[in-house]
C-alpha positions in Angstrom: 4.1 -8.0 -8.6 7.8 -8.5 -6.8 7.3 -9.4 -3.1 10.2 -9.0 -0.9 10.8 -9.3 2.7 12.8 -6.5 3.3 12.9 -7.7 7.1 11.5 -10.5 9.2 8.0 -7.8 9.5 7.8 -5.6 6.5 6.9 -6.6 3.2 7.8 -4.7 0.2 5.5 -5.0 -3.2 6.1 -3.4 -6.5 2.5 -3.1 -8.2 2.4 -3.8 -12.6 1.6 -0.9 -14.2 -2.0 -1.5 -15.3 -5.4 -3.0 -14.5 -6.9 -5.7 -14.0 -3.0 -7.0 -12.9 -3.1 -4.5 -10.4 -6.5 -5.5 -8.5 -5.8 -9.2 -8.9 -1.8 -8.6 -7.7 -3.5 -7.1 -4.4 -6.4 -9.6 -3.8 -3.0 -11.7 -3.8 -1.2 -9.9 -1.4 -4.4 -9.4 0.9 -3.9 -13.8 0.9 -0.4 -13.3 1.3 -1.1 -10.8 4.4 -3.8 -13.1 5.9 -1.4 -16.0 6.2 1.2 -13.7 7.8 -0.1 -11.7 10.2 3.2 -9.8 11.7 3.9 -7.9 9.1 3.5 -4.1 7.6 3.1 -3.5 3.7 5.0 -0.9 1.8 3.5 -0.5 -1.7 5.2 0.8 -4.5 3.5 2.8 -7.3 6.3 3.8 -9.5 4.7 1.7 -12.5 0.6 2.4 -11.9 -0.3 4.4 -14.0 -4.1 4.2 -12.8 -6.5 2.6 -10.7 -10.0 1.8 -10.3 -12.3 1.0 -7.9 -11.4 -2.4 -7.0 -7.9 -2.0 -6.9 -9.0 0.6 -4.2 -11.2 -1.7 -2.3 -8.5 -4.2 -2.3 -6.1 -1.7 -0.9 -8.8 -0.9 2.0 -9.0 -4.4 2.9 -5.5 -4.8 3.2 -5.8 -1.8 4.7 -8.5 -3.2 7.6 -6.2 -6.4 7.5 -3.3 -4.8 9.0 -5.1 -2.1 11.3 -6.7 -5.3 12.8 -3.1 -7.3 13.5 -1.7 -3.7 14.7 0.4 -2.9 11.0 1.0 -0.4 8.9 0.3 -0.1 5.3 2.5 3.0 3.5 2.0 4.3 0.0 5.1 5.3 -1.8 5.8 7.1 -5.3 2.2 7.6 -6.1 1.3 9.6 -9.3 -0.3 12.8 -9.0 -3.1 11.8 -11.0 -3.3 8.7 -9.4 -3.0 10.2 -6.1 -5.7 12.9 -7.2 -8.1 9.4 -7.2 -7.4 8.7 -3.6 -8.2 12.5 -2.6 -11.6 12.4 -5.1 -12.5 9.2 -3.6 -12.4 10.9 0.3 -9.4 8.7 0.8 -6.1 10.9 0.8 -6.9 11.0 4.7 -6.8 7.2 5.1 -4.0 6.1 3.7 -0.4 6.7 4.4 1.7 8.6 2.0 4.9 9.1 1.1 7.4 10.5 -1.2 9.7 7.2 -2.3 11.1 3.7 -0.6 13.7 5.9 1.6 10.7 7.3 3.0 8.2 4.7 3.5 10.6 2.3 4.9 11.6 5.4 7.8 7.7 5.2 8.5 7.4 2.2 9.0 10.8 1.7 11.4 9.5 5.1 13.3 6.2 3.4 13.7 3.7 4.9 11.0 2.7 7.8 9.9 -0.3 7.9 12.1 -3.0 8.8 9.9 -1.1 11.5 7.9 -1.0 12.0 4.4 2.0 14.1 1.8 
């Protein structure tokens, strides 16, 4: 997983492409997060090609992380299929979505998405 500070309060993360990297890169991050608490999380999925449950529950933790401190966490490039997960799951309504970087990084300047999904 790449980590960069794209300002002083967002945090940019490129995910691996598979599992079990992926849940263990984003019980990282949720560390990373809890030791840095004024920050918003874009995530990149331009390399996942899948993900399973705890990869999920990691995301809602960071998730509940960043809700709790006043952040924003915003999806970006996320497979159909993949995506298709996240609406099977009930969760297309939770998280933030968007198209690419351009995108996500307008969100999170503007202030969030506010609960929509793409």
């Amino acid at each position: 997983m790449a980590i960069q500070q794209f300002s002083k309060d967002v945090l940019f993360v490129d995910l691996p492409s598979k599992e079990p990297q992926i849940g263990s890169e984003l019980n990282q991050l949720n560390e990373t997060v809890l030791a840095k608490s004024d920050c918003d999380v874009v995530i990149d999925f331009f390399r996942v090609e899948l993900v399973t449950s705890a990869s999920i529950s990691n995301l809602m933790i960071l998730r509940n992380l960043l809700q709790e401190r006043g952040r924003q966490l915003v999806l970006c490039n996320v497979a159909v299929m993949t995506k298709y997960i996240f609406t099977v799951a009930g969760l297309d309504k939770v998280f933030d979505f968007v198209d690419d970087r351009f995108a996500a990084m307008s969100a999170v300047k503007s202030g969030g998405l506010a609960g929509t999904a793409n």
